[in-house]
C-alpha positions in Angstrom: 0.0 0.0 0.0 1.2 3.3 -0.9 2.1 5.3 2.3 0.5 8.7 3.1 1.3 11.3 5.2 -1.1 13.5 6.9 -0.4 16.5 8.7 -3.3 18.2 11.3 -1.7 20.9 13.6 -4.9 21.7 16.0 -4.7 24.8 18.4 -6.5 23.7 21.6 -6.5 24.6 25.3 -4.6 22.2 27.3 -3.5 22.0 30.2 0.0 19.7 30.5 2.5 19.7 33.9 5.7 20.8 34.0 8.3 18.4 32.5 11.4 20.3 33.3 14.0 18.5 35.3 14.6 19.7 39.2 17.9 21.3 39.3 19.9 19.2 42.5 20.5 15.7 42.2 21.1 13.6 45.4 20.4 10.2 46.9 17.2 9.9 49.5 19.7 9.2 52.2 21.7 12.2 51.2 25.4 13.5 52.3 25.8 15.6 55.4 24.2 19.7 54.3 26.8 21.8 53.3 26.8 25.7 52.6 24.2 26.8 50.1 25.8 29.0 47.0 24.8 32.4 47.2 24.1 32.2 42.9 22.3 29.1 43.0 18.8 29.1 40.9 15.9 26.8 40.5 15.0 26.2 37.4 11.5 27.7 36.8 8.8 24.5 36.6 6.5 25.7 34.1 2.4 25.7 35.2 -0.6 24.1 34.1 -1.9 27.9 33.1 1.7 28.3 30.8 0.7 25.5 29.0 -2.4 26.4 27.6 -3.2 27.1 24.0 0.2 24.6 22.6 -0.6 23.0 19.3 -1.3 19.3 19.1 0.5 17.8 15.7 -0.4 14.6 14.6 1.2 12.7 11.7 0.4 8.7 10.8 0.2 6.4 7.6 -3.4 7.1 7.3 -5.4 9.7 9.3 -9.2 9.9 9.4 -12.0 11.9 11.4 -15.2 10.2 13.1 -17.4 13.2 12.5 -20.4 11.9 14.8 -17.9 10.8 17.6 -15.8 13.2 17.5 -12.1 11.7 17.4 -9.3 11.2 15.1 -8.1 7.9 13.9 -4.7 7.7 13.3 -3.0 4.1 12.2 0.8 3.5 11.0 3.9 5.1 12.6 2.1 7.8 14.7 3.4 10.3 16.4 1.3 12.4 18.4 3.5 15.8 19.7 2.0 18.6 22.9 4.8 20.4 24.4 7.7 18.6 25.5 6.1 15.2 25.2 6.1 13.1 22.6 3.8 9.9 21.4 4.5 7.5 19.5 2.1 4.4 18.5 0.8 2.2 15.9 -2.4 2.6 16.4 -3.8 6.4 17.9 -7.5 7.6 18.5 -7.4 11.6 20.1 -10.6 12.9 21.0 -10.3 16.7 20.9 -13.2 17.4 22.9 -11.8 16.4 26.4 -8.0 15.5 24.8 -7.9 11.8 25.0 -5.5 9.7 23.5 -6.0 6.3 23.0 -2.8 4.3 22.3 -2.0 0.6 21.0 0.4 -1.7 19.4 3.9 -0.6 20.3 3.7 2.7 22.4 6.0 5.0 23.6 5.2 8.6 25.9 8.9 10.6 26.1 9.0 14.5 28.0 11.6 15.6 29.9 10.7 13.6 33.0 10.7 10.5 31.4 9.2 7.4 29.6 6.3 5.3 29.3 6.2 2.5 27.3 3.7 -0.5 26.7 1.3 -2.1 24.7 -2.2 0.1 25.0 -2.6 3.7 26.7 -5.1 5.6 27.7 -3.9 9.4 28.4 -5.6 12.7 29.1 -3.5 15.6 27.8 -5.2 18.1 29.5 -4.1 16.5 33.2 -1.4 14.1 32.1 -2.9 11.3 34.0 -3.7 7.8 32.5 -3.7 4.2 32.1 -0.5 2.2 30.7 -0.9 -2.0 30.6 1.8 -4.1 29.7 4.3 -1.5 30.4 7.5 0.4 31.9 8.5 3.9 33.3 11.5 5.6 33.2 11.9 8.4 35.7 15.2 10.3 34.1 15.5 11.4 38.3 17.5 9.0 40.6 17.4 6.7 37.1 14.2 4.9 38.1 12.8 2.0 36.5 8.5 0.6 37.4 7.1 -2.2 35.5 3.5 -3.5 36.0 0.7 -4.8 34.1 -1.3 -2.2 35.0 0.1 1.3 35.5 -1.9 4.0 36.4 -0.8 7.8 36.6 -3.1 9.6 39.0 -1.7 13.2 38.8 1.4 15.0 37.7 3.8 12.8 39.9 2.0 9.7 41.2 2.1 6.4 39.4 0.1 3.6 41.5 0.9 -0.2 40.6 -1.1 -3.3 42.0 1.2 -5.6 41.4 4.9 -3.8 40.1 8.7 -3.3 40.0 10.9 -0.8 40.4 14.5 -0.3 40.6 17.2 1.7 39.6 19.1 -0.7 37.4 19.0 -0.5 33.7 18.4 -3.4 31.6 15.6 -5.6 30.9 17.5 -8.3 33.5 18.5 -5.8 36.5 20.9 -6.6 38.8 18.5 -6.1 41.6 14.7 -5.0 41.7 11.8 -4.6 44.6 8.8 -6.8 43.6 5.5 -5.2 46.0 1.6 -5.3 45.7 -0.3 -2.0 45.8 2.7 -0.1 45.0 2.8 3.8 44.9 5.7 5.9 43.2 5.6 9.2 43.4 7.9 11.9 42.0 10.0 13.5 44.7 9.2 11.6 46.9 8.6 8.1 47.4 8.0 4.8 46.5 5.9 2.5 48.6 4.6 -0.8 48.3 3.4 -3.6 50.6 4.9 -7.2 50.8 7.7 -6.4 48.8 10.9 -8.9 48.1 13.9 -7.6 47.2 15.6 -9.9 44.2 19.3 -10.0 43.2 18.7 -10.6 39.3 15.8 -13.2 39.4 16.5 -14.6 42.9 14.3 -13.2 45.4 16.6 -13.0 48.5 14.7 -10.3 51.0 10.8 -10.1 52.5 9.7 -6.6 54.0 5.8 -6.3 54.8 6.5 -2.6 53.6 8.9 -1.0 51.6 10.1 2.7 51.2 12.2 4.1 48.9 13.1 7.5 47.9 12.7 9.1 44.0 13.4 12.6 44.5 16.9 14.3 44.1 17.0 16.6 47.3 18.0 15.4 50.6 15.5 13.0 52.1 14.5 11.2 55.5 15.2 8.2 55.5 17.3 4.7 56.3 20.9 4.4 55.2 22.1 1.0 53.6 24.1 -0.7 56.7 26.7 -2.6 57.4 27.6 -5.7 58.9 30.9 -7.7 59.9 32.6 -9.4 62.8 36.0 -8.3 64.5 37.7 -10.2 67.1 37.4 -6.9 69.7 34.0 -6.0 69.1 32.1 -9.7 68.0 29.5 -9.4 65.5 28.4 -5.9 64.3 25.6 -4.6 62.7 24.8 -1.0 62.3 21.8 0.3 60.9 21.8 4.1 60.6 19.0 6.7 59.9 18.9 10.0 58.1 16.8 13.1 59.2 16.5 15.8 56.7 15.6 18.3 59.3 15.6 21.5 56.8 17.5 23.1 54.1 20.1 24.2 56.4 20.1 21.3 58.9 20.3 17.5 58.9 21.4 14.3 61.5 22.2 10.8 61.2 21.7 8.5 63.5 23.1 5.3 64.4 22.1 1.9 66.1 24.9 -0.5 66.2 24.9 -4.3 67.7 28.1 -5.5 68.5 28.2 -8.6 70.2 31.7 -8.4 72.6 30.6 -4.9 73.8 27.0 -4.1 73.4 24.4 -1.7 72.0 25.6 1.7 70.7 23.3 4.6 69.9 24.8 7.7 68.4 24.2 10.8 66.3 25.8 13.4 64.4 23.9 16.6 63.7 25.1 19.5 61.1 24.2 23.0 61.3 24.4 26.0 58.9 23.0 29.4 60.2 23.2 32.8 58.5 26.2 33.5 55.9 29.1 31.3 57.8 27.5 29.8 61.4 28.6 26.4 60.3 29.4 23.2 62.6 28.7 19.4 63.5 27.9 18.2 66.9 28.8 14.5 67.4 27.9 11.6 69.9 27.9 8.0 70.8 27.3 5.7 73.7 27.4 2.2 74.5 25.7 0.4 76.8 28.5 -2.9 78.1 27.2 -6.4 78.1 29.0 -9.3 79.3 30.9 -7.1 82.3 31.9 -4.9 79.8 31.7 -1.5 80.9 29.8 1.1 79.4 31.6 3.9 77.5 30.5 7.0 75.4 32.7 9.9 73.4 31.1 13.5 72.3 32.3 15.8 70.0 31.8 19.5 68.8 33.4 21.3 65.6 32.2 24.7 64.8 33.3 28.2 63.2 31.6 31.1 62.8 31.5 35.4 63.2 28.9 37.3 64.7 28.5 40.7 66.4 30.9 43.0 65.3 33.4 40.5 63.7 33.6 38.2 66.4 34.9 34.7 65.7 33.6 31.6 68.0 35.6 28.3 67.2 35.5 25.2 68.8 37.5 22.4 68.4 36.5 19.9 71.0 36.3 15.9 72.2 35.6 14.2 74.9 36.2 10.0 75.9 35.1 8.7 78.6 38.3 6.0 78.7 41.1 5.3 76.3 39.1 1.8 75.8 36.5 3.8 73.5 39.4 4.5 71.2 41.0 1.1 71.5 37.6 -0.2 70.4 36.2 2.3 67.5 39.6 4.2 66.4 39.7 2.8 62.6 43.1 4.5 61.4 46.7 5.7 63.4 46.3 8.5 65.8 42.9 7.4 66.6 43.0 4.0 68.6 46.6 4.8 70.7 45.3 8.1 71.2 46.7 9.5 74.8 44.8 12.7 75.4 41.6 14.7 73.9 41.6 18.3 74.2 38.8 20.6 74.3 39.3 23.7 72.8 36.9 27.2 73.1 38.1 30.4 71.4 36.4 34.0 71.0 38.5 36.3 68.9 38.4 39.4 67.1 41.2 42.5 65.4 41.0 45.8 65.0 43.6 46.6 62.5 46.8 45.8 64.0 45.7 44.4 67.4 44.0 41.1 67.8 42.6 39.8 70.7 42.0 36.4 71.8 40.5 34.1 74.4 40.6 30.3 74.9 39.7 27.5 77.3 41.4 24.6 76.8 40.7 21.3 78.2 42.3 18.0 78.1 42.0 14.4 79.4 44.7 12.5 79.5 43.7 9.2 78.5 46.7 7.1 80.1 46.8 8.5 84.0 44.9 10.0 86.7 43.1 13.1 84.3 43.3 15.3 88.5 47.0 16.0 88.2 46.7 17.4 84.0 47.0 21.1 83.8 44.3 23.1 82.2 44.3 26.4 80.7 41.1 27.9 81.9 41.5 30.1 80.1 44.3 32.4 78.1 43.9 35.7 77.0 46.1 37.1 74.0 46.5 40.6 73.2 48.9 41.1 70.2 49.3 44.1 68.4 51.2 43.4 65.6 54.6 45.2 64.0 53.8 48.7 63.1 56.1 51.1 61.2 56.8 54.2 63.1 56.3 57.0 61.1 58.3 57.1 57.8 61.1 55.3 59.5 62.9 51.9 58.9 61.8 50.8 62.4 58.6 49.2 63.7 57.3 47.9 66.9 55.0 45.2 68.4 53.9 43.7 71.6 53.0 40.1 72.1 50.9 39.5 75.5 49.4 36.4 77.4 47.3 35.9 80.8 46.9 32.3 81.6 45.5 30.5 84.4 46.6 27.4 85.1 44.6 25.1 87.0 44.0 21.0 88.1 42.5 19.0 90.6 46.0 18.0 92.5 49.0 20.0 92.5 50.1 23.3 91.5 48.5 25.7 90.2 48.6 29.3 89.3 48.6 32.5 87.1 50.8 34.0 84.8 51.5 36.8 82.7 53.8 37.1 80.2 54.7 40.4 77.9 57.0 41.1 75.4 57.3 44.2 73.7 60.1 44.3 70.4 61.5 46.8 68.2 62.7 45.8 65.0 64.1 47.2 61.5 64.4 46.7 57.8 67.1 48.0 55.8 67.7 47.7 52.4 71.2 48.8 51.7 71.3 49.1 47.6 68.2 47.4 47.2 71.0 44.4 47.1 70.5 43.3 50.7 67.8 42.9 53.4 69.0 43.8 57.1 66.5 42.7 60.0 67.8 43.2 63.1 65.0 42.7 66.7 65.4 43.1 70.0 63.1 42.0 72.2 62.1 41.8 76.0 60.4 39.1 77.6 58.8 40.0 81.5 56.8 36.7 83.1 54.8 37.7 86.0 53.6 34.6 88.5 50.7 34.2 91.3 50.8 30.6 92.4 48.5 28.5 94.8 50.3 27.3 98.2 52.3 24.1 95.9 54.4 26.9 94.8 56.7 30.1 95.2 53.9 32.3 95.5 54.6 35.5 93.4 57.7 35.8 91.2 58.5 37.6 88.2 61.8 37.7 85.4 62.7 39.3 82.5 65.1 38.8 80.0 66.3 40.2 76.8 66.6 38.5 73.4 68.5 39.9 70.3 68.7 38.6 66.8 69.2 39.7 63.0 68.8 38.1 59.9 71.2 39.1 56.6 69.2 38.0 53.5 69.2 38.3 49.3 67.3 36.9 46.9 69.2 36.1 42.9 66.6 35.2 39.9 66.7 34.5 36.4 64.1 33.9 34.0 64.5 31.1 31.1 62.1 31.2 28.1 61.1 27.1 27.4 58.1 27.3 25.1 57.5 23.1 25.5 54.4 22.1 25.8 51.5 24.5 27.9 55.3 25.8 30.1 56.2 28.9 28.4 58.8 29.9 30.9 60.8 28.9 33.9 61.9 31.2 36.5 64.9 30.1 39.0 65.3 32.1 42.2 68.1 31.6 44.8 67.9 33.4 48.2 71.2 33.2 50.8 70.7 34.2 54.3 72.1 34.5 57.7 70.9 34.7 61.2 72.5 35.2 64.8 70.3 35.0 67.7 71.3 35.9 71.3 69.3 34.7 74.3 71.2 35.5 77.7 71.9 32.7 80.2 69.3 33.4 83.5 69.0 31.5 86.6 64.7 30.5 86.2 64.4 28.0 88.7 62.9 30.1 91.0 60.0 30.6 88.6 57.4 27.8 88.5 57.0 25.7 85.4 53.7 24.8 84.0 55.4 24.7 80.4 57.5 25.0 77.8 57.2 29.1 78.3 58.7 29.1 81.6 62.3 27.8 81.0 64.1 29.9 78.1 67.1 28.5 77.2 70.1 30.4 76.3 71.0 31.0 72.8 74.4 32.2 71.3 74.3 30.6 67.7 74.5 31.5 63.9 72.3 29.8 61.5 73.1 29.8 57.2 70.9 28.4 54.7 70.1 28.7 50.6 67.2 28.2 49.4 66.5 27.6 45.8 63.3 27.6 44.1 62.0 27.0 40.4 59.1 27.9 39.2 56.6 27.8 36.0 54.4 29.8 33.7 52.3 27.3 32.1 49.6 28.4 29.2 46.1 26.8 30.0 42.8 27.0 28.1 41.8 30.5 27.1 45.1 31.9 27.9 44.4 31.6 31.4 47.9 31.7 33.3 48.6 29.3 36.2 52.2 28.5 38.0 53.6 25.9 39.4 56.5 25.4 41.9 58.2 22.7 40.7 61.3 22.4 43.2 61.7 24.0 46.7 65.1 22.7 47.7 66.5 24.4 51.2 69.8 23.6 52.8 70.6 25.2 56.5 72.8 24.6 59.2 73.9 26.6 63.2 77.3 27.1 64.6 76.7 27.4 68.4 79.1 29.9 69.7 78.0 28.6 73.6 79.2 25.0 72.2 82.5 26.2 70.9 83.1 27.8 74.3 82.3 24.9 76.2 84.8 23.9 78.9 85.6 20.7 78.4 85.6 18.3 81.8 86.4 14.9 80.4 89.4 14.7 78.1 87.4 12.2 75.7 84.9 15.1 75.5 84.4 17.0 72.2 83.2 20.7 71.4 80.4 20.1 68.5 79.5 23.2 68.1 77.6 22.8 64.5 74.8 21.5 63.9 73.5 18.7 61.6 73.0 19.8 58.1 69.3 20.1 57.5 68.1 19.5 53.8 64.3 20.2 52.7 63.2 19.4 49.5 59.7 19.5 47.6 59.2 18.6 44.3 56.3 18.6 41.8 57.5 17.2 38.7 53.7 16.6 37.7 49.7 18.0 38.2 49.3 15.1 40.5 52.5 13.9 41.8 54.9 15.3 44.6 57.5 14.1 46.8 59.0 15.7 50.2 62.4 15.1 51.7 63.0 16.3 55.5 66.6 14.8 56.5 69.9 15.8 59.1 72.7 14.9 58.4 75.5 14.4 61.3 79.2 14.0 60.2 80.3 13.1 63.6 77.8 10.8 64.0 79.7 7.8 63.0 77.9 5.1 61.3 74.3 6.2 61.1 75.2 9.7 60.3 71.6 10.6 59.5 69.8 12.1 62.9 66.4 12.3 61.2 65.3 11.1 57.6 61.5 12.0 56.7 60.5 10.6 52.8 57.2 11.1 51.3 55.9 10.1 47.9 52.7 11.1 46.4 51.2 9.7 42.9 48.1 9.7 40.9 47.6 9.0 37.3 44.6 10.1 35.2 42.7 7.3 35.8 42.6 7.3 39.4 45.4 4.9 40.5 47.3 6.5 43.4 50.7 5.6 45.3 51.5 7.5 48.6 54.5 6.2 50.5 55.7 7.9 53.6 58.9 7.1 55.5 59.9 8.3 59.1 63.2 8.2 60.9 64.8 9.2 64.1 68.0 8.1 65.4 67.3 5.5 68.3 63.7 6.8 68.9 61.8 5.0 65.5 62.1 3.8 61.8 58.2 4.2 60.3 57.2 3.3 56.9 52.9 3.7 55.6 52.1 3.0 52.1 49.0 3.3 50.2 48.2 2.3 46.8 44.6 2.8 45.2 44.0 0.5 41.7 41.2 1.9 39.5 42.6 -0.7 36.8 40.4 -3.6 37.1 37.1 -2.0 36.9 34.5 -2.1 37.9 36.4 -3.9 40.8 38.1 -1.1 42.8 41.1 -1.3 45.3 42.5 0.4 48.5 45.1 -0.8 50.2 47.5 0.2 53.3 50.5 -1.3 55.2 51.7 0.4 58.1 54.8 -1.3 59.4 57.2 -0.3 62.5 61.3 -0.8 61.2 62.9 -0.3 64.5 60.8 -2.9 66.1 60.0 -5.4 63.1 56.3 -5.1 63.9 53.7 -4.9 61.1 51.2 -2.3 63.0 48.4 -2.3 60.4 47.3 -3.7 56.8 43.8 -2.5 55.7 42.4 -4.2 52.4 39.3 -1.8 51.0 37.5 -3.4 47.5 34.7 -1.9 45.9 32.7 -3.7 43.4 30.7 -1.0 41.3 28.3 -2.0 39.0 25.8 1.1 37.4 23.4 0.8 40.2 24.4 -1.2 43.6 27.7 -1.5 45.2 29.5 -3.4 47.1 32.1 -3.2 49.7 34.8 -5.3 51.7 36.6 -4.0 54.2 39.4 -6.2 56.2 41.6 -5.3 58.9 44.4 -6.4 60.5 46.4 -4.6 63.5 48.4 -5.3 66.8 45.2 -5.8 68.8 42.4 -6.8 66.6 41.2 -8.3 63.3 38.1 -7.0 61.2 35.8 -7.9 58.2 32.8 -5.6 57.6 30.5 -5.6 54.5 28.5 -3.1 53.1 26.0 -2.8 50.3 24.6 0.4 48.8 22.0 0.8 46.3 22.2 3.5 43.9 19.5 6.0 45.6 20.4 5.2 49.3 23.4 6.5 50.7 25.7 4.3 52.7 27.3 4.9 55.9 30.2 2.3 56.8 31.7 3.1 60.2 30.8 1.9 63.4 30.3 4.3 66.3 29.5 7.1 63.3 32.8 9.4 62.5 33.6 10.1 66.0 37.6 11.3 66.0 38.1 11.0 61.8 39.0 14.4 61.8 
């Protein structure tokens, strides 16, 4: 049969929804809130009114009109167009009197929000509601997938399901899908269903009387895919946390953990944002001890933020109610042999050059009796800073502290200590910079009964440093680095700190005993530097070498009286080197090392090595090497393999040279597939050896730490 096309543009008054997609995109158990942008926009979601008066066009094989009834018959290739959506059909009949479509053979709805497709369809273009049988929706938002027999579409963004499907997998066999009866979806929001199993391909594995799960893009209330494991400390742990999406500028997680060894632990974590830059997170967790363990809780509180005036209020604090908490939820070094958590309140604000401060500071001590640890409760700093006087080379500052010192058992006290300095900067020939300081230091004490009572000292200090600075520019023109600029700076400094008799003053730190100082210190320091082209002649540089080589002469040393004749004067120092280099975007290594001559065989005092690496497609290599003569020998190293996608792997081996002692080996593996993961995590240090397991489907977040993020800082 000859094929003809017909063409019927109609101008009618419908009435379609809004198909534009929602601007933020984000699981139903969403990350922690962060700051909102002060230039973000919603895009505009176009009303029922807006819509009225678009043309219909219909073309098809053969187009007729029913007169009497009132409809238009379209068969062969149809495609029915309103808006943004689009139909398409073998078989159409479109009533224009109240804008039914009546669909069959293959059919397909596409708009912006999605797709329908099926084998008949009813559909009202004036509400967008309808009847699909045989068919599938796919909701472009969170990727979301519904199958049924019989699919009905209530209003603008509910789709109700007797018997249904849904996931978020694509695919006509999904890795993973809910089956449920009486099954409700519903555009930012959620889907619901009753005596749902959850299947992994075609097995069903999971029964829930009810299921909930989100199909929006903001942050949502809501469970968080757990986590489950066993580790030889803890016994068997489970965690299931929850996610409250309090308000746009506020959200918590909460956390209910079984661990078998150790007991029930509840936690939460609650994140704030108020006004322009009130921002913080306010932490907790407790355990309740079974089997004679004991129970055992930690809080924490970070927050930063100006008000009134330009006031800044910080805090920076954690508390533990043992060293066991640590022992048994610290996941990386520096959290499990943690000796002390420190509290820390400040209240600052400048004017210009002076800045004033206020802290309280307190700490536990995690290893002893906490009544004998000294607290700063609190310290007050007054600084003004160096300011030129008049149009001369000189320039003063004062640098001031009140701090009072206080514990449960043994001394405690007050002290103030000022010190006012005048310094200079001359530039002789514009060849060489001349800084010369003097300084004097007065420490005022008021002490409880423990000590001397009231006592005071001041002292002098003197030093000046000789410096230059050489450059040359090079001209490369290789690649996006046009040029290369190396700079060399020499420099000198002698500092003089007079010998004084302090042990009359008490001693609550490091503040209170100043030694003397009668030395010379020399370095060079070298530094190259590039000019590299990027896209639309933007300009960006890169350091690519800091290299800095430094040593003292201590004149005390050299004047030494000797009292042993197998003593020797060793009056310099070790030679320090410093090196930084960043050969590449994503690549740099670090070099910290002394270097003794008189040492004898290990001539190195300290050696510190770090390597970083990271290639385009996401493999990393960080190595990092510590050393101290007869204190330790430390190596860590981390590699990351993106190579064997979609199988991902982390792993890390600490290990302790001096001793022989492995300390740590962590073993992370991700398998990602387009819409679940899952992950492995395995464990293995001094004290304790852990599995745990997680899965996370794509439109649930996933939380994998027991006892929440307590002390990852």
């Amino acid at each position: 049969m000859m094929r003809c096309l017909f063409l019927l543009s109609l101008v009618l008054l419908l009435s379609a929804p809004a198909l534009a997609d929602d601007p933020g995109l984000s699981a139903g158990a969403a990350p922690p809130v962060s700051a909102p942008k002060k230039a973000d926009k919603v895009a505009d979601r176009t009303s029922v009114d807006q819509l009225k008066k678009q043309p219909v066009n219909l073309t098809a094989d053969q187009l007729s009109r029913d007169e009497q009834r009132g409809f238009y018959l379209a068969e062969g290739n149809v495609e029915l167009t309103s808006g943004h959506l689009t139909l398409l059909a073998d078989r159409v009949r479109y009533r224009q009197e109240d804008e039914l479509a009546e669909a069959e053979g293959t059919v397909k709805v596409s708009a912006p929000e999605g797709v329908l497709s099926g084998a008949k369809l009813t559909w009202n273009l004036a509400d967008q509601t309808g009847q699909l049988e045989r068919g599938r929706v796919f909701l472009r938002q969170n990727n979301f997938h519904i199958a049924g027999d019989l699919i009905e579409k209530t209003d603008v963004k509910t789709y109700r399901i007797d018997r249904g499907t849904f996931t978020s997998c694509d695919g006509d066999d999904p890795d993973w899908h809910f089956s449920a009866r009486d099954l409700t979806v519903t555009v930012d929001g959620y889907a619901r269903g009753k005596h749902a199993l959850f299947y992994v391909r075609k097995v069903p594995v999971l029964y829930s009387p009810y299921v909930l799960f989100p199909v929006k893009r903001g942050r949502e209330t809501g469970l968080l895919m757990g986590s489950a494991g066993y580790s030889e400390r803890r016994g068997t742990q489970v965690s299931v946390p929850f996610y409250w999406a309090i308000a746009r500028n506020q959200d918590a997680t909460f956390y209910l953990d079984w661990l078998s060894e150790l007991g029930l632990g509840k936690g939460v974590e609650y994140r704030y944002i108020f006004g322009r830059d009130q921002a913080g997170e306010a932490r907790y967790y407790h355990i309740s001890g079974v089997s004679g363990a004991a129970d055992r809780y930690a809080l924490s509180w970070d927050h930063d933020g100006t008000f009134g005036r330009g006031w800044r209020f910080t805090s920076d604090s954690e508390y533990v109610s043992s060293r066991d908490y640590w022992e048994d939820f610290g996941e990386v070094a520096g959290e499990y042999n943690k000796d002390k958590v420190d509290s820390t309140l400040t209240l600052g604000n400048s004017w210009r050059r002076v800045v004033l401060t206020g802290q309280l500071r307190y700490s536990k001590n995690l290893e002893a009796d906490n009544d004998s640890t000294l607290q700063r409760l609190p310290e007050v700093r007054l600084d003004l800073l160096r300011q030129r006087i008049g149009a001369s080379d000189f320039s003063l500052e004062l640098g001031s502290s009140a701090t009072y010192f206080w514990r449960r058992e043994g001394l405690t006290g007050q002290r103030l200590r000022l010190r006012p300095a005048l310094s200079a900067d001359f530039h002789p020939g514009d060849l060489v910079d001349i800084q010369p300081e003097i300084g004097f230091t007065e420490r005022l004490y008021h002490t409880s009964s423990e000590g001397p009572g009231e006592e005071e000292l001041g002292m002098f200090d003197f030093s000046t440093r000789i410096s230059t600075r050489l450059a040359r520019v090079f001209d490369v023109g290789r690649g996006r680095l046009e040029r290369l600029r190396h700079s060399l700076q020499p420099e000198i400094t002698y500092e003089f700190v007079p010998n004084r008799d302090q042990s009359s003053l008490p001693e609550f730190d490091s503040l209170d005993r100043v030694d003397a100082v009668n030395r010379i210190s020399y370095g060079l320091t070298q530094r190259l530097t590039g000019r590299l082209a990027g896209d639309d002649d933007q300009i960006s540089y890169r350091e690519y070498l800091y290299l800095r080589l430094s040593q003292e002469y201590d004149i005390r040393e050299s004047r030494r009286g000797l009292l042993d004749p197998a003593d020797e004067r060793q009056p310099f120092s070790s030679l320090r080197a410093e090196l930084t280099a960043r050969p590449w975007p994503k690549s740099r290594f670090d070099l910290d090392m002394r270097y003794d001559p008189d040492a004898g065989g290990r001539r190195f005092s300290t050696f510190d090595a770090g390597l970083e690496l990271e290639d385009r497609r996401g493999d990393s290599l960080d190595i990092e090497y510590r050393y101290a003569r007869n204190q330790r020998e430390y190596l860590d190293a981390r590699f990351g393999l993106d190579l064997l996608r979609p199988l991902y792997l982390d792993y890390r081996h600490r290990f302790d040279l001096r001793d022989s002692e492995e300390l740590e080996k962590v073993l992370e593996l991700e398998y990602r597939s387009q819409c679940w993961s899952l992950y492995l995590t395995l464990r293995d240090r001094e004290d304790d050896r852990s599995f745990m397991v997680t899965f996370e489907l794509a439109g649930l977040g996933r939380v994998g730490r027991i006892g929440g993020s307590l002390g990852s800082r």
